[in-house]
Short mmCIF file of the C-alpha atoms (twelve columns), coordinates in Angstrom:
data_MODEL
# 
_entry.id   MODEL 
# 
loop_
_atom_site.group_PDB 
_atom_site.id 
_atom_site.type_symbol 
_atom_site.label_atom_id 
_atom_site.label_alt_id 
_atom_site.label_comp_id 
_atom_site.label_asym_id 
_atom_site.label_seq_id 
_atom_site.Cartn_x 
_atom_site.Cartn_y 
_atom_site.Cartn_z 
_atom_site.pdbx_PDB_model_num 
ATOM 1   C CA . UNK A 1   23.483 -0.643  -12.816 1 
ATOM 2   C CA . UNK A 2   23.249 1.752   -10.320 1 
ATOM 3   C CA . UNK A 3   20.810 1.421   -7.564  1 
ATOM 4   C CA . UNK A 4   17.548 3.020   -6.769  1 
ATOM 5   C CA . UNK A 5   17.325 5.796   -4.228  1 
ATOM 6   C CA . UNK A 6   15.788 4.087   -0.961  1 
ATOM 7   C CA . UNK A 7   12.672 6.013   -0.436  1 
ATOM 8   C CA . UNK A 8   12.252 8.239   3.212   1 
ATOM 9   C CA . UNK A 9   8.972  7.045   5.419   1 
ATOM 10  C CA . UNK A 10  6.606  9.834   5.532   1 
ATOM 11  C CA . UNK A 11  4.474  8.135   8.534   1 
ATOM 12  C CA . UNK A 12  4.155  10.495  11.852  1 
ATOM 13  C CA . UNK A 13  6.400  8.189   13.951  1 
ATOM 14  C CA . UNK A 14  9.508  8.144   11.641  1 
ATOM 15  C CA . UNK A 15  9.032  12.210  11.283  1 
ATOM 16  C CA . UNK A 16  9.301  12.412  15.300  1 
ATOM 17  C CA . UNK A 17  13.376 13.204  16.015  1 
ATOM 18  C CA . UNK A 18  13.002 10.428  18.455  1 
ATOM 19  C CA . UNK A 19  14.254 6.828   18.418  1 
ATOM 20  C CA . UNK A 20  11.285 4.285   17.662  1 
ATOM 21  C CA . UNK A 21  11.390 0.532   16.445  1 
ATOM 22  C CA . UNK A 22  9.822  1.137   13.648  1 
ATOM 23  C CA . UNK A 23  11.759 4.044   12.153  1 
ATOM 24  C CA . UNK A 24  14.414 1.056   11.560  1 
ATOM 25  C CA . UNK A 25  11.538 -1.536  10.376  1 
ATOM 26  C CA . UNK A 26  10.100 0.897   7.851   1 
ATOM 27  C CA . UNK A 27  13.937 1.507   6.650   1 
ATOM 28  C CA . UNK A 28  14.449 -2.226  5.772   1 
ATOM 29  C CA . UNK A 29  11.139 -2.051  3.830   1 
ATOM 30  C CA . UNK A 30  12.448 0.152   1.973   1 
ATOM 31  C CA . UNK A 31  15.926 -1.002  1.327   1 
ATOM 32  C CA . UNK A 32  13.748 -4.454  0.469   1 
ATOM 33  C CA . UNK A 33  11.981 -2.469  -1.870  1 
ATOM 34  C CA . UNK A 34  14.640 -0.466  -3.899  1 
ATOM 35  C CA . UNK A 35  15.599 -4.144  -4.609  1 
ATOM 36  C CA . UNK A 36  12.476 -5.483  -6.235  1 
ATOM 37  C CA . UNK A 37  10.836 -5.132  -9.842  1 
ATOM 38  C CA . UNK A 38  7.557  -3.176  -10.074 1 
ATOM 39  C CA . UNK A 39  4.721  -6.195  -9.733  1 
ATOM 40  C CA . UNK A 40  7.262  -7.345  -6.801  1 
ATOM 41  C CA . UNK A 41  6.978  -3.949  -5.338  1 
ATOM 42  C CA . UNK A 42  3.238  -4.012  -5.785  1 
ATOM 43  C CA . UNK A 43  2.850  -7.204  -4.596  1 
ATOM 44  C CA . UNK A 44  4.897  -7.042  -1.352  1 
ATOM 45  C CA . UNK A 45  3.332  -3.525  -0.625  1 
ATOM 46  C CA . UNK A 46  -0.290 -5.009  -1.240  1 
ATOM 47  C CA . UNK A 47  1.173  -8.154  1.121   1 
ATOM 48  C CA . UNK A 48  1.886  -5.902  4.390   1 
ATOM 49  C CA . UNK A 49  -1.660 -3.951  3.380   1 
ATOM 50  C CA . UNK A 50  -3.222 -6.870  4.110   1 
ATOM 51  C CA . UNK A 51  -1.611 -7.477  7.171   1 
ATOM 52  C CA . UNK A 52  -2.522 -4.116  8.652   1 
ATOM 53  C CA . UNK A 53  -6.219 -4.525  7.247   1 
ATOM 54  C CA . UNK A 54  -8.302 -1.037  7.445   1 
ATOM 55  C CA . UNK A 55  -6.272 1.675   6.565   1 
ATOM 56  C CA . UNK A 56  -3.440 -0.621  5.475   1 
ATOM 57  C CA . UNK A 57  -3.102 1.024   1.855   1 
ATOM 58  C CA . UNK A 58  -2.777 4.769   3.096   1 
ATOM 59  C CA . UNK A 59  -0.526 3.492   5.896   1 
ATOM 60  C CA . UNK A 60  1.470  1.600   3.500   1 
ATOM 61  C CA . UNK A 61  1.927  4.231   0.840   1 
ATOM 62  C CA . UNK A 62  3.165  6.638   3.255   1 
ATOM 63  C CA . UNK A 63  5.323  4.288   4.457   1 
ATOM 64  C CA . UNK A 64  7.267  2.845   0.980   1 
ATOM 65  C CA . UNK A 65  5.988  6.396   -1.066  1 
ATOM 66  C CA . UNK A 66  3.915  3.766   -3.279  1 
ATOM 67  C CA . UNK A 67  0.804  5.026   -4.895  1 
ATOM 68  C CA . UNK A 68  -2.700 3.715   -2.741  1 
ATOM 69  C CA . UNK A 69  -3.762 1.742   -6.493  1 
ATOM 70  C CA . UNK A 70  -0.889 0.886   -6.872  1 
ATOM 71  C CA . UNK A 71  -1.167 -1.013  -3.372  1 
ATOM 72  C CA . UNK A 72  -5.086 -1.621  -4.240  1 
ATOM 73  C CA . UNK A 73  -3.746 -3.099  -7.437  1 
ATOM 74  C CA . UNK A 74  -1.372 -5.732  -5.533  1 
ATOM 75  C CA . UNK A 75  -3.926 -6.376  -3.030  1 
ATOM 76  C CA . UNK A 76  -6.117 -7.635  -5.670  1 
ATOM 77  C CA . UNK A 77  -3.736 -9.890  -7.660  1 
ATOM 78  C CA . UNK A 78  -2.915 -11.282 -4.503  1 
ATOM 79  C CA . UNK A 79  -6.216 -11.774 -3.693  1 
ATOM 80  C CA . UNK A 80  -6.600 -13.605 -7.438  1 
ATOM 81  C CA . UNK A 81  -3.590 -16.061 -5.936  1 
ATOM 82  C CA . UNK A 82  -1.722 -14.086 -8.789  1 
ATOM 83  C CA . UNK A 83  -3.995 -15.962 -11.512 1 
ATOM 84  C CA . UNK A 84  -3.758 -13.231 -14.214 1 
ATOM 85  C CA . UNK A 85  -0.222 -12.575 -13.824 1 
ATOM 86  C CA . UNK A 86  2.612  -14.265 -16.190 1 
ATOM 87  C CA . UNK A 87  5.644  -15.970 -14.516 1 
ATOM 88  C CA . UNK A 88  7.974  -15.396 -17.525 1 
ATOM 89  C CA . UNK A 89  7.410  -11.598 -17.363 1 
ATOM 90  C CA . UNK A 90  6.861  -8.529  -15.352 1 
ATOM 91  C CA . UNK A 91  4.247  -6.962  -17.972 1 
ATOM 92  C CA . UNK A 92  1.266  -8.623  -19.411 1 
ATOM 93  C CA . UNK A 93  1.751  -9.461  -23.279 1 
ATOM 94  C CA . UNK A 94  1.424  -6.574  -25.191 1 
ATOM 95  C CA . UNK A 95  1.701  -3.784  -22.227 1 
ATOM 96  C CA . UNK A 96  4.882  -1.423  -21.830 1 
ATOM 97  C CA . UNK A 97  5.647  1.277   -24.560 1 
ATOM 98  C CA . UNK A 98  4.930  0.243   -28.090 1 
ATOM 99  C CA . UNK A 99  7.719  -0.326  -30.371 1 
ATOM 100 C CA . UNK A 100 9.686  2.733   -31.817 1 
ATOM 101 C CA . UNK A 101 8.862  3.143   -35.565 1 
ATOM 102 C CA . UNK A 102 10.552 5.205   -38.477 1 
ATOM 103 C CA . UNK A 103 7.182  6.913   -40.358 1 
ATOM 104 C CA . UNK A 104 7.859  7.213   -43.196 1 
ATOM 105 C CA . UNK A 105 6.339  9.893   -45.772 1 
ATOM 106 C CA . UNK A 106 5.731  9.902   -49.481 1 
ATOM 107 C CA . UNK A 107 7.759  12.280  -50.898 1 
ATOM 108 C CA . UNK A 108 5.366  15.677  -52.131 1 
ATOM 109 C CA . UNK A 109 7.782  16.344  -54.824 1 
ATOM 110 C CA . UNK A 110 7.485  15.354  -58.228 1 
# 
């Protein structure tokens, strides 16, 4: 399986050509990231949001390239001590793309 492309922060601090501390912690959230399985990816990146409080979701998606309800999203289901979520699966029952189906037509020929 090849592996995901780690995404590039797009904060102000790892766009500066100088050396900074976090350049090489927002790297390893990355790399983390490329690792992990969408609601993992949601959940981890809704995790540090709440660590960072205001702002945390814009900071965040610049940060891991994740969409800010897609962070909102985690947030919440954290919030919800993951209640909703299934531990079996990544998708609720019944979500994802629908099952491919041959149609097929009655014949308009005698």
């Amino acid at each position: 399986m090849p592996l995901k492309a780690i995404h590039k922060c797009q904060c102000p601090v790892c766009q500066q050509p100088d050396e900074h501390p976090d350049k090489l912690v927002h790297h390893r959230m990355n790399l983390f990231l490329s690792r992990l399985d969408e609601q993992q990816r949601r959940w981890y990146a809704g995790l540090e949001s709440l660590k960072i409080g205001h702002g945390g979701d814009r900071r965040i998606s610049m940060i891991t390239g994740l969409h800010v309800e897609t962070i909102q999203h985690g947030r919440q289901e954290l919030r919800a001590d993951l209640a909703d979520r299934p531990t079996d699966r990544i998708r609720l029952e019944g979500a994802g793309r629908p099952p491919v189906e041959k149609k097929i037509r009655p014949s308009s020929r005698p």
